[in-house]
N, C-alpha and C positions, 0 to 999 in steps of 0.2 A: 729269692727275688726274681720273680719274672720280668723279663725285655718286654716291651710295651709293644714291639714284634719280634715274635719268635725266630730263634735263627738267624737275628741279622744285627748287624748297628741302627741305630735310625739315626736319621739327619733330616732335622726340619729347618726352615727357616721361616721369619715372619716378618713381616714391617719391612720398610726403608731400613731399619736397623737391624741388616740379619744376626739372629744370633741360634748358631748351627746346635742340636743335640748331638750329643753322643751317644744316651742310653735314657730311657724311661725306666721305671719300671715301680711296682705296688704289690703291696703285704696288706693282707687283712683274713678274717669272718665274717661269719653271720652275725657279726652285733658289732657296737662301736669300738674302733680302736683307733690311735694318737698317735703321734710322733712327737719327741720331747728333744729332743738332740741327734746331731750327728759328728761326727770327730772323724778327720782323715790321718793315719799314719805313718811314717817315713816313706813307706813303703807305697803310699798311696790309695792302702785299702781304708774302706769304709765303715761305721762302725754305726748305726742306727739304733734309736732306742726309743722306748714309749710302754706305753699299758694297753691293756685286751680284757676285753667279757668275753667268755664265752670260749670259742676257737677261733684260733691265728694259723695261716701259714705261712711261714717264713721263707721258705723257699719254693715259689710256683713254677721254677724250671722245671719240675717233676711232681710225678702225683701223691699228693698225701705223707711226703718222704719226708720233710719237716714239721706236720701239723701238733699245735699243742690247745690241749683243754685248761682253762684257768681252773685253780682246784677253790678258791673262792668268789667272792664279786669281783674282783680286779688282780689279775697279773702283771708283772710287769717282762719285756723283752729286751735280747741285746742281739741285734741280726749284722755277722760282720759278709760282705762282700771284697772281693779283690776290683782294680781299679776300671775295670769294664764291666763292671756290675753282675758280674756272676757269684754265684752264693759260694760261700766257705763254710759256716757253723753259721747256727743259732740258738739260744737257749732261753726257757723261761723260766723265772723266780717268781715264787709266790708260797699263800697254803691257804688256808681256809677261811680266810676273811679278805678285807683287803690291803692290797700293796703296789705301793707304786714307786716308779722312779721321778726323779724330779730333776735331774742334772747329771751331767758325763763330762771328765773332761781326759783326754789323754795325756799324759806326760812319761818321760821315762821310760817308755816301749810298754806303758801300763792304762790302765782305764783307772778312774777313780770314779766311784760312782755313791751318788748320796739319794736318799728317797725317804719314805714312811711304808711301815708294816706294822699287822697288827695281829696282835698275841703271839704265835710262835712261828719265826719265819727260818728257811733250812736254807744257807746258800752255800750248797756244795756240802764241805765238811763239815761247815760253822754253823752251829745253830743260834739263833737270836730268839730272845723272848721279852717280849713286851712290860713295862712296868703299870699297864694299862691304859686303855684309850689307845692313840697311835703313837707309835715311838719313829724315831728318827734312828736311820742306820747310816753309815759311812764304809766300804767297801774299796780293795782294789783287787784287780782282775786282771790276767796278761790277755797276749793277744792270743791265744788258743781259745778263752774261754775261762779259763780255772781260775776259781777264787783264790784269791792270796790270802789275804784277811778280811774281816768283817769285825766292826763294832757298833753298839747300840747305844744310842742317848735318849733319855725321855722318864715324864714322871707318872702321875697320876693320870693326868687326862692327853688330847691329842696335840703332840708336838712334832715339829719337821724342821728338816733341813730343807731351803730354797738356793742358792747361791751355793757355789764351787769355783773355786780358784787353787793353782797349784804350780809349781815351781819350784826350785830346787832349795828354798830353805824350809819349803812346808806347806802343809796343805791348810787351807784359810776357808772356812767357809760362815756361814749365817742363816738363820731361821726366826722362827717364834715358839717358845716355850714358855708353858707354865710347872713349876713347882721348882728340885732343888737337880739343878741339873748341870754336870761339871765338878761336882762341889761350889755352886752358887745358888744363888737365890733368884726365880727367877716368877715374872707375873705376866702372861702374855705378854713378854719381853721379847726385843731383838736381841738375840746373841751370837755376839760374834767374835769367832776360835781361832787359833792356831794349833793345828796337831802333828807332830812328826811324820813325816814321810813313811812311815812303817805303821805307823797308826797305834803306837806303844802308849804315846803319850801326849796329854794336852799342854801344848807352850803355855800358853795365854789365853783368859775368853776376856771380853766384856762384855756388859748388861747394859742396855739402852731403850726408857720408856718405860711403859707396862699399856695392860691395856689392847694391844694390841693396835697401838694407834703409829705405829712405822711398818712398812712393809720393803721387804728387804726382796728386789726381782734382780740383781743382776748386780755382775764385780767381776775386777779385771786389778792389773799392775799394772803400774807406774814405770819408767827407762831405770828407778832406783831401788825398786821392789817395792815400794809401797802400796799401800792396799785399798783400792778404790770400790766402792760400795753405792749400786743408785738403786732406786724405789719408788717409794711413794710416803706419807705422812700425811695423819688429818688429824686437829686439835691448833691448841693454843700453848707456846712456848713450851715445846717437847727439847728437852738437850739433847744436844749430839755427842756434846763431849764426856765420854767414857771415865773422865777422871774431876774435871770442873763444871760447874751450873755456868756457863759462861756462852754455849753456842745454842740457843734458845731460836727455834724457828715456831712460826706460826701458819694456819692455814686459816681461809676464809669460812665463816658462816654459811647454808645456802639459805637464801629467801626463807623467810616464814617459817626456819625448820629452827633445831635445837641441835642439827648434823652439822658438821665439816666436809666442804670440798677437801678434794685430797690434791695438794700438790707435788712435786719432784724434788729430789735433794740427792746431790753427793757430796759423799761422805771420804773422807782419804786418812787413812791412817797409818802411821809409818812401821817398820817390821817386830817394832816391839807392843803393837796395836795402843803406840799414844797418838792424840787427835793431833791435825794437822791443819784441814780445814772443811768449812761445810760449806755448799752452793745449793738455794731453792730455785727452783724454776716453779710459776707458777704464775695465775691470775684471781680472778674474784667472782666466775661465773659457773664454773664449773671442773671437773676430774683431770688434773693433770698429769700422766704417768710416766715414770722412765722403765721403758720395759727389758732394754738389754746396753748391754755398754760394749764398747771393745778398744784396746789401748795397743799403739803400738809405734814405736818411734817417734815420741811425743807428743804425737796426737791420741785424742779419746771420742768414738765416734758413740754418739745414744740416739736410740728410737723409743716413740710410745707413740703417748697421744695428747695431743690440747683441746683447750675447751673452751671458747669465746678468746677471750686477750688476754694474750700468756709474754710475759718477759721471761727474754732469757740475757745472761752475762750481767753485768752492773756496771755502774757509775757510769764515764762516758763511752763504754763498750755493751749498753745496755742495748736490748733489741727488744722492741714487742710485736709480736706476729699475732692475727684475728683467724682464729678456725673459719671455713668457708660454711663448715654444717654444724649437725651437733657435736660431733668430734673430729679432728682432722690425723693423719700420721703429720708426722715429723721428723726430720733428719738433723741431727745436729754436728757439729766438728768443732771439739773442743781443743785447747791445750792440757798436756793432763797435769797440768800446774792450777786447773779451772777457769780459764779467761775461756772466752768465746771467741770462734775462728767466723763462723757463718753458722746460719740456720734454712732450711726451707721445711717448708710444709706443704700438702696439700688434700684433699678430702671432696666427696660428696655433702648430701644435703644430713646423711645419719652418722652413723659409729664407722667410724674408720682408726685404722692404725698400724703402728709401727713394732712387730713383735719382736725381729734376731735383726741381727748388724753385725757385718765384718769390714774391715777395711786390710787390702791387700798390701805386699810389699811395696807399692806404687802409692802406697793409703788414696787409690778409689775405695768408696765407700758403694759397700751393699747391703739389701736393707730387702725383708720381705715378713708380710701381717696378710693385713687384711683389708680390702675397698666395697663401697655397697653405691652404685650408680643406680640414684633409686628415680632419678626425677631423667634416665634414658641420655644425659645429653654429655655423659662420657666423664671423669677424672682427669685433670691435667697434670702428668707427670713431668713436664718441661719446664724449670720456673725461670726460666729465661725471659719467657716473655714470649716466646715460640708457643704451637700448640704441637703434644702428643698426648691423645688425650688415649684412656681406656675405658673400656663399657664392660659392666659386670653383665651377670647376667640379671634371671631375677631374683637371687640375692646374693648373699656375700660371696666374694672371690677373692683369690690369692693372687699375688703381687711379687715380681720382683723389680729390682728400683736403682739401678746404677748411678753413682755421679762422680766425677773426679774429686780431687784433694781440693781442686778449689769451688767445689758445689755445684759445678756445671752438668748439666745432661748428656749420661751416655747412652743408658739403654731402661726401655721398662715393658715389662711384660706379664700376663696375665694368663691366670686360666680359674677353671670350674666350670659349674652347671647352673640349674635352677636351687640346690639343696646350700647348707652353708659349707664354703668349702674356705679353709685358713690356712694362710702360712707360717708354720713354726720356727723354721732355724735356716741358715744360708752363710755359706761358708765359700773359699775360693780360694787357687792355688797359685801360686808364683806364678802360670803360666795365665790367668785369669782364667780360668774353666773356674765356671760356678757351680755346687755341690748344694741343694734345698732340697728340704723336707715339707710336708703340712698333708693338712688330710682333708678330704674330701666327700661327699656323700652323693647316692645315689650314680648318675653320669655326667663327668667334667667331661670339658673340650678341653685339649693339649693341644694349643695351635690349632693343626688340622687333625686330630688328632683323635679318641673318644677313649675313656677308662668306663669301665662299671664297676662299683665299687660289689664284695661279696655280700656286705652284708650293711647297716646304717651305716657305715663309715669307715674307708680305707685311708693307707695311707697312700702316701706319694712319694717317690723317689727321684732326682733329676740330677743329669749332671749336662753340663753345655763344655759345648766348647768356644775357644775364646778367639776372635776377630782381631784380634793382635796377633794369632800368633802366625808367622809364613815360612815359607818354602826358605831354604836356604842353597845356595847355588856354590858348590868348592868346585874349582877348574882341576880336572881329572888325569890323574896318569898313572900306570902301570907298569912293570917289565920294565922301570928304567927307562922309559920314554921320557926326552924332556917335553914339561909339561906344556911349552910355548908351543911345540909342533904337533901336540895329539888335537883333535879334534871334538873331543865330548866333555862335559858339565855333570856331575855328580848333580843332582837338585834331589836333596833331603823332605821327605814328607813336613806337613806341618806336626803330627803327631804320632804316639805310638800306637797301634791299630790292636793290640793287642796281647796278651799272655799266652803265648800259646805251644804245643808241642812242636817240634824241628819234623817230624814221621807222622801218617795219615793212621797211626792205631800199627803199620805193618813195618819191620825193620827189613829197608829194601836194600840194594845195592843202584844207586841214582847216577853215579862217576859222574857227580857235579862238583869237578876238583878246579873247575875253571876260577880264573882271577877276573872275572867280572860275571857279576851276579845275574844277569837275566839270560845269558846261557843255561850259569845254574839252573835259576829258576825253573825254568824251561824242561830241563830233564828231570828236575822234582815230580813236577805238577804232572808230565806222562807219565812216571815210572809208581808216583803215588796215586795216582789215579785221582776220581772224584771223592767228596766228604760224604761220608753216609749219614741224607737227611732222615732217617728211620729213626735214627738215636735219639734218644733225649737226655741233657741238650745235645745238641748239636755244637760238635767243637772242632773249627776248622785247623788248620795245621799255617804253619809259618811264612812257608814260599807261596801257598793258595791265596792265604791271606789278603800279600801283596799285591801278586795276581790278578787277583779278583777284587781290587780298590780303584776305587774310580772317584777323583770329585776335582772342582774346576775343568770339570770337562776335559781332565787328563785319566787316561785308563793303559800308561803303560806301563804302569809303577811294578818293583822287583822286589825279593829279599839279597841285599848287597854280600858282596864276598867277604872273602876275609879280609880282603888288604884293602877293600871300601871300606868296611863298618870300621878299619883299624886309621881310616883317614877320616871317619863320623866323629871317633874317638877323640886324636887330636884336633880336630875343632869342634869338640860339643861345647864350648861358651858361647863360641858364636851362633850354632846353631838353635841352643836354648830348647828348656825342657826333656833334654836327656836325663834319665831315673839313671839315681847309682848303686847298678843293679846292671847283671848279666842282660848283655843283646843276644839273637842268632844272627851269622850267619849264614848266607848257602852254600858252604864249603864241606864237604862231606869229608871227613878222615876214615870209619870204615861203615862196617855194617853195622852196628849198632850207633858209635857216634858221629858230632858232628863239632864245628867250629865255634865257640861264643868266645865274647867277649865283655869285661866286668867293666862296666861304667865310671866305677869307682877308680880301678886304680889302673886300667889298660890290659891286667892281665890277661892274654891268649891264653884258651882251653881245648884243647885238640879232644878231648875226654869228655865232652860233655854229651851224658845218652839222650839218644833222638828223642826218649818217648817225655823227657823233662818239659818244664814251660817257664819261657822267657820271654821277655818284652820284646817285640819287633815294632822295627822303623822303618818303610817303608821310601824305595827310592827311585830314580830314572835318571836316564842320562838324556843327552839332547846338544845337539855339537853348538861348539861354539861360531860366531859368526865367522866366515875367512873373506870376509869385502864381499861378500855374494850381495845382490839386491835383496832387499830383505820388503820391499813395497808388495809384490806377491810371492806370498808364503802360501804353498799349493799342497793340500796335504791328498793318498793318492794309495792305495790296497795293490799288495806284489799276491798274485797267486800262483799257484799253489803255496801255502806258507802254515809249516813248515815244507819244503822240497828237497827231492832227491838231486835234484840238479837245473832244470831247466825252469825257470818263471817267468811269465808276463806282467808287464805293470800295461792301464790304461791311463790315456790322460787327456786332455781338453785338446781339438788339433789347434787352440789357437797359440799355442803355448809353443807351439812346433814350428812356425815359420822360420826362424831363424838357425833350427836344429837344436839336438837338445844334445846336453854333455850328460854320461854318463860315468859316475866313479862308484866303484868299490871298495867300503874299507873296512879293513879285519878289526877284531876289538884291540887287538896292540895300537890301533892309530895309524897302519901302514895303507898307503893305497897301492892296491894289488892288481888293480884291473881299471882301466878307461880306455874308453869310445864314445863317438857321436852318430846320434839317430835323427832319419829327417823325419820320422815316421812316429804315430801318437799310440802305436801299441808298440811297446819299448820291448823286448828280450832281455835275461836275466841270466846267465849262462854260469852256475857255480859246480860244473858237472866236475872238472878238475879240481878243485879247491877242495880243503878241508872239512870236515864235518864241526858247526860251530855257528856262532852268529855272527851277521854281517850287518854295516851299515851302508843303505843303497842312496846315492846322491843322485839329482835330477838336478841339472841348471842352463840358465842361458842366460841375456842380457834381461830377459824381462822377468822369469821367474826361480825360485830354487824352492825343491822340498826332500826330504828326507825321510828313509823310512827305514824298517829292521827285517833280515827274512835269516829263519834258520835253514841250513844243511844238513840235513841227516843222511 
């Protein structure tokens, strides 16, 4: 996965409603490839998957060091990244026809993954071979890469697996098949399974329709395990129910033809796959689809698309909403008992729609497809009643679509080019950092931004970062100082800035033994010197990191010591978003190691070697108020810095009438040194004092500012 710039984070922002990235980054060849899924980790890595003609590279931080040739017309890939988007593996499946994936889901520290191949496909140790036409396989995978197992379903002609669901009684999925498959009978049927978590054995299937007349895109659980299933259907009294003629839906005619509109239906079935209950969403003018679902805390969030006047919910909870074009997206929020929470929609004058949907621990819902602003006068993602509207380009473009639990407008944003560029999946974390995929063709705008795709069609990678999350402020003390009398504020970054090594490639001796960090820091960053931009990638180190982090226009940010990160520790709930998972330190114990500590359970690690990689958080300090006037806060450069002894500071003479107080204070919190100056070039006198960091105070009645100079 290549950074969308090399060597760095990017941080964009856009709109009134900024929403910051973290990382871009894109996979492709010379010919079309997809994005089908993404699934994030415990651990927070990333797991991407999709199909490829031709050649793929999976990893563009280096050259040619990942690339793979499809060995027929279609391959399929699985590319894992760690949580700042740097590559880990990649690998492709395939042989000499074609194969694809068609759904991922992680559970259990495992991938499960379900698709179609055709005639003999090799996954790893397993070999699969087709009963002819396409078969449907079902596979799990850990997170190295390594197939666990692989099984095949399918008969005479082409059958697949669409839908995956998975949880700890079983793995649940659904397709269309023709012939006898399971030990059943089946006729371009929806069939839908229960199979052991080991993949040994089939619990339960059922058979539903023939024909091909249900399509089965998407399924989730229920707060009680049961098994929810939405799609599409077109015909006249099609059962839903697996075991009675009793849940007969129907869809509408179109004009003048002998075809069915297709409308929307879920489907819930409870753990031993008996029916529960069925809900149509649907109108009488045109395609109504449920393209993805998502359940979680008793809600059930679905996207597709409508088509003229579409009802959704029933009786006196019925709602009907009128598409603005020919097709519109849609958002819904159900209860996953089936009642209706709220709906919005909205769309251009053509095909618009709603492809992936997650809803977060907060159940905000996100929601990302596709918009086509054909008539230039923009999409209104606001249904408030407010305008935000977005402009494709000239043609399709991808979308992502925020709104709270209760429908309201948080955020929407877009990108692509002239070529069709779609959004496939969107995901997002406790912390609301958003995780989307979809693909692109020729050259998309990212914000301000440009991709070119290798070849007809890349993908796209994105992860944001999220506008809730802020700085966190714990009042600081050291050495036993009570904390009411020290003078500095611990302020915790918003985020972890990265994985990365404690040492610059060289195991040095730094005597960063000090109990606050930006000392450390300080003697790291000399003693390890600069990152060698030569390399590829380029991988900075832990205390540089810091260092060299800048945003809200703060740029003195450190790697905290050990008895910070050990007070990060004790309040990571407040702070939020702490991984439970090893920090660094910048406490040096010898030459080779250095200080971390485990998120998880507090353990201190005096052992842990410098050349490993841990998550860093990045930190400052900043005194607390002591009655100073705080109306001018004067900020103000000591040099020489760092010094051998003697500094000057400059400062405005109007600030000087009155004289200015000057104080000195060690990182213990002590004041070591004051005087008063009538004079606006100030002197700085640390020739006696310790070698170490200082904080320099400036005040008088009208102003105070503060600032840090080291001693060497």
């Amino acid at each position: 996965m290549r950074l969308f710039i090399i060597c760095s984070i990017l941080i964009l922002t856009i709109s009134s409603y900024a929403q910051k990235f973290d990382w871009k980054g894109r996979l492709g060849g010379v010919d079309a490839d997809s994005s089908v899924n993404i699934q994030i980790d415990k651990s927070g890595n990333v797991y991407t998957s999709g199909i490829f003609y031709g050649e793929i590279d999976l990893n563009q931080d280096t050259v040619k060091s990942n690339n793979f040739n499809s060995k027929g017309l279609s391959d399929f890939y699985i590319q894992k990244t760690n949580p700042f988007g740097e590559f880990i593996w990649g690998k492709q499946f395939g042989a000499d026809s074609i194969d694809r994936i068609t759904n991922v889901k992680y559970f259990d520290n495992k991938l499960f993954i379900v698709g179609q191949f055709s005639k003999t496909i090799q996954l790893d140790n397993v070999e699969l071979k087709s009963n002819g036409g396409l078969d449907a396989f079902l596979a799990a995978i850990d997170t190295s890469g390594k197939v666990l197992w692989a099984k095949s379903y399918g008969g005479a002609t082409n059958d697949r697996f669409t839908t995956l669901a998975v949880n700890e009684v079983g793995i649940y999925t659904s397709g269309l098949f023709n012939g006898n498959i399971m030990d059943t009978t089946t006729n371009g049927s929806l069939l839908i399974s229960k199979i052991k978590l080991d993949g040994s054995q089939v619990v339960w299937r059922k058979v539903l329709s023939d024909s091909y007349k249900i399509k089965p895109n998407s399924s989730a659980f229920d707060l009680n395990g049961n098994f929810i299933l939405a799609g599409s259907f077109a015909g006249e009294k099609i059962d839903f129910n697996p075991s009675k003629k009793d849940s007969l839906l129907s869809s509408e005619k179109k004009p003048s033809t002998t075809f069915y509109t297709q409308d929307a239906f879920l489907l819930k079935l409870n753990q031993d796959g008996d029916f529960i209950f069925v809900k149509k969403i649907g109108g009488t003018t045109g395609d109504d689809i449920i393209f993805d679902i998502y359940a979680t805390k008793g809600n059930l969030g679905l996207t597709g698309q409508i088509s003229g006047s579409v009802v959704f919910g029933s009786g006196t909870n019925a709602k009907t909403i009128v598409s603005n074009g020919k097709e519109d997206i849609f958002v819904a929020l159900y209860t996953d008992l089936g009642e209706l929470t709220w709906i919005r929609n909205t769309g251009g004058l053509k095909t618009d729609f709603g492809k992936s949907i997650y809803l977060d621990s907060n159940s905000n819902v996100y929601t990302t497809g596709t918009f086509f602003d054909t008539d230039g006068k923009g999409v209104d993602f606001d249904p408030s009643g407010k305008v935000f509207k977005l402009n494709s380009a000239t043609s399709q473009n991808a979308f992502i679509w925020k709104l709270s639990s209760l429908g309201d407008y948080l955020y929407a944003g877009s990108f692509g080019g002239g070529g069709v560029d779609n959004g496939s999946y969107v995901y997002a974390n406790d912390e609301e950092e958003i995780f989307a995929t979809g693909v692109y063709e020729n050259e998309a705008t990212f914000y301000d931004q440009k991709l070119k795709s290798a070849g007809k069609s890349d993908v796209y990678l994105i992860k944001s970062l999220s506008d809730r999350q802020k700085t966190y402020v714990i009042d600081y003390a050291i050495e036993g100082v009570n904390p009411d009398s020290v003078p500095f504020r611990l302020e915790v970054g918003k985020k972890d800035i990265g994985n990365l090594p404690w040492y610059n490639k060289k195991y040095l001796l730094t005597d960063a033994i000090y109990s606050n960090g930006d000392t450390n820091t300080i003697l790291i960053d000399k003693i390890q010197g600069p990152i060698d931009s030569t390399l590829v990638p380029v991988i900075n180190y832990a205390s540089k990191a810091c260092s060299d982090y800048n945003i809200d226009k703060k740029d003195d940010w450190f790697l905290p010591s050990k008895q910070e990160l050990d007070l990060m520790y004790k309040n990571r709930k407040k702070i939020g978003g702490m991984k439970q998972y090893p920090y660094w330190s910048s406490t040096e114990t010898d030459l080779n190691n250095s200080v971390s500590i485990n998120f998880t359970d507090g353990q201190i690690n005096s052992g842990s070697n410098k050349a490993e990689r841990k998550y860093v958080r990045p930190v400052r300090k900043k005194m607390k108020n002591d009655g100073l006037n705080v109306k001018n806060v004067i900020s103000f450069d000591i040099t020489p810095n760092p010094t051998n002894g003697q500094s000057l500071i400059l400062i405005d003479q109007k600030f000087v009438q009155n004289g200015v107080n000057v104080e000195i204070v060690n990182m213990s919190g002590q004041l070591i040194h004051k005087h008063q100056q009538n004079q606006n070039l100030i002197n700085i006198d640390l020739t006696n004092f310790e070698n170490g960091l200082y904080i320099i105070k400036l005040y008088n009645d009208s102003f105070n500012g503060i600032t840090k100079v080291v001693k060497e």
